[in-house]
N, C-alpha and C positions, 0 to 999 in steps of 0.2 A: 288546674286539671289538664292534664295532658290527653289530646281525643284521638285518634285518627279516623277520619271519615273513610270510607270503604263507598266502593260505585263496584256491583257486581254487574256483569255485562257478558252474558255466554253466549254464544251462536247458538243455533237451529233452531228460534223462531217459528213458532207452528201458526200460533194466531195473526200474526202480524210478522209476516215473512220477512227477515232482515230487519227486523225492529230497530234494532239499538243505531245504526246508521243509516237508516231512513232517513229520508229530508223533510222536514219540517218550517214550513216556513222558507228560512232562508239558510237553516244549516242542519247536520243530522241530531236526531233527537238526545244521542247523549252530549251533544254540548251544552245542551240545557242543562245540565243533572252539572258534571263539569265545572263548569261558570259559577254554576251556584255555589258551592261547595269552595272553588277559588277564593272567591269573596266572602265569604264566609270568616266573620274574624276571629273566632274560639275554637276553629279547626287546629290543630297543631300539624296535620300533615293529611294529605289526602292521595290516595293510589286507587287506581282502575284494577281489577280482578276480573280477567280474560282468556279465558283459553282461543280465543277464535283471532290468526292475524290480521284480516278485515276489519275487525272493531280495535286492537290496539293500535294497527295504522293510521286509523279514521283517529283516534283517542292522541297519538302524539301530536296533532296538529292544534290541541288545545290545550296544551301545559299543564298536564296529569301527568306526576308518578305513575311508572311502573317497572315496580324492581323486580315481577317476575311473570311468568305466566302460568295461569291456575290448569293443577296438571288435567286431564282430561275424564278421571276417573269423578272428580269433583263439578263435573260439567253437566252432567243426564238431566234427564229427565225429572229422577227420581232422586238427585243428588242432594240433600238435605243442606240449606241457607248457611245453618250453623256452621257447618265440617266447612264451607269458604272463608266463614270469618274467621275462624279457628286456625286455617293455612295462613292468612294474612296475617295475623297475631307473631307465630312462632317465625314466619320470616323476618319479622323484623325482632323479633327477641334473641334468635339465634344471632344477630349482626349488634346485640347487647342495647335492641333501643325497646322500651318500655312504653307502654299508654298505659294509663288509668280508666280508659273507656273506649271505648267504638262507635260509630257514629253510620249507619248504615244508610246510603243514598239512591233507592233503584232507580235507573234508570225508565223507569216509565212513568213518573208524577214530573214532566218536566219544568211545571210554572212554580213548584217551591221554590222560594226566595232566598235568596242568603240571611236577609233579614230573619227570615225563620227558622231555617239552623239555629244562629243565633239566638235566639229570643228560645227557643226548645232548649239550647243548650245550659242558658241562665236558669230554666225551673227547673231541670235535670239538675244542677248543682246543688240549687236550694233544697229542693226535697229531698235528697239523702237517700233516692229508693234504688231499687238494684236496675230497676229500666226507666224507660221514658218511652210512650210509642204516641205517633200522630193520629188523631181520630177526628170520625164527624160523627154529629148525632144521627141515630135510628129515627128514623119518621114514626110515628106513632104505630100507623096501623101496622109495623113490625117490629114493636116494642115486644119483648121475649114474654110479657106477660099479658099481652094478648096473641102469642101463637100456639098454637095446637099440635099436638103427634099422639100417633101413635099407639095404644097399646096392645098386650096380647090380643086383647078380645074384638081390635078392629075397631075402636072407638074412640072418639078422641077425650083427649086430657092434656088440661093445662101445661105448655113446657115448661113451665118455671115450677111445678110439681105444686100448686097451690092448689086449693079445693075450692076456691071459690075467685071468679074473675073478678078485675077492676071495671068496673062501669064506664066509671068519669074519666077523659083522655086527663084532666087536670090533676090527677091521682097518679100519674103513671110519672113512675120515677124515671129521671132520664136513663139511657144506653145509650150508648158508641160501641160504633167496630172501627176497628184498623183499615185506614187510610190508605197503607201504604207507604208513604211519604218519606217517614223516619223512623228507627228503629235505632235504639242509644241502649249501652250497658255496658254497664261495668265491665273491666276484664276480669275479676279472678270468676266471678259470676259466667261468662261466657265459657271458660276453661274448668273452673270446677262444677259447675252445673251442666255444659253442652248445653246450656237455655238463650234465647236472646232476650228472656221476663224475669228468671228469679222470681223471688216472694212477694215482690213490691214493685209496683206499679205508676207511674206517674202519666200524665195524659196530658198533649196539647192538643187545642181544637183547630183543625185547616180552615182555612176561607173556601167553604164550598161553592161559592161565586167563580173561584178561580184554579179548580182542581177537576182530573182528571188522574185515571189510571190507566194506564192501555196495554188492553190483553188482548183485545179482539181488532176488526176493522172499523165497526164502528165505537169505539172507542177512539181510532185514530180520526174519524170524522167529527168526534166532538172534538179533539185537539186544534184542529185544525179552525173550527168556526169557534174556539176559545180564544186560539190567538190570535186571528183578526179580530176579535173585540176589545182584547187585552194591547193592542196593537192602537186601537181607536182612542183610547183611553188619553 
């Protein structure tokens, strides 16, 4: 199967000002994202998707593709994820090169491993479904069938629209939300759905010992007291 991993990386940072080329430790944060992705050995090609020249300048000093720059309209706020993968696809289709899947890397889960592309990329194969995303499990006490919203009358009612709650935490069926991390699927699914899910779903679980997202500042101070631990190791 032919993948190409994708590292989306736009300027104007709001929660964490210059995010993507921050320094981190000892180098800026997307060389984490980078590196990993390098090493990674079921990647078949990997490009940086940049509109901003600070982070592609910062991005050529680590041996990333980058055959173009994502035009600006694609860059907002409000720019929707898919319409970048979607540019990426068709520049390299128009130059006659094909993937069978996408392999999506953000730049802010910087301690994924190559090892785990990998290893995501082997049950993405095997299960046959239209995506793969990375998850961690819900902690109970925010398990969807014990939370509440909502209704007309100002009262609450079960979210998961049951009439009757679960008692016992041993009862409660696991949830996962999305990580972050990875984000895998298929191409014609990406292109004739605009989805990065489809109908089918597959899930690998992160090492929550060793993950982090960062969207805020404290976020980048747990990064920070992650990889001095990770560092100790």
């Amino acid at each position: 199967m032919r993948i190409l991993g994708i590292i989306p990386a736009r300027g104007g940072s709001k929660g964490v000002p210059g995010k993507n080329i921050k320094i981190l430790g000892d180098k800026p944060l997307i060389a984490y994202t980078i590196e990993a992705a390098n090493n990674a050995k079921l990647l078949t090609d990997v490009v940086l998707s940049s509109d901003d020249e600070a982070i592609i300048n910062c991005a050529k000093n680590y041996d990333v593709q980058i055959p173009f720059k994502r035009p600006s309209k694609l860059a907002t706020d409000e720019s929707p994820t898919i319409l970048t993968v979607i540019h990426a696809i068709n520049v390299f289709k128009e130059k006659g090169i094909l993937f069978d899947a996408v392999c999506l890397l953000q730049v802010t889960n910087p301690f994924r491993t190559s090892e785990f592309i990998d290893k995501a990329i082997v049950k993405f194969q095997e299960s046959n479904t239209d995506s793969l995303v990375s998850v961690l499990k819900v902690p109970n006490e925010f398990n969807p069938h014990w939370l509440f919203e909502k209704d007309s009358a100002d009262h609450l009612i079960i979210s998961t629209g049951e009439k009757k709650i679960i008692t016992r935490r041993q009862e409660l069926p696991e949830a996962y939300y999305r990580d972050g991390s990875i984000y895998m699927t298929k191409t014609d699914v990406i292109l004739n759905q605009q989805s990065l899910y489809g109908t089918s779903i597959a899930y690998i679980e992160s090492d929550i010992e060793n993950h982090v997202n960062i969207d805020t500042l404290e976020d980048w101070e747990k990064a920070i007291k992650l990889m001095n631990r990770i560092n100790k190791l």
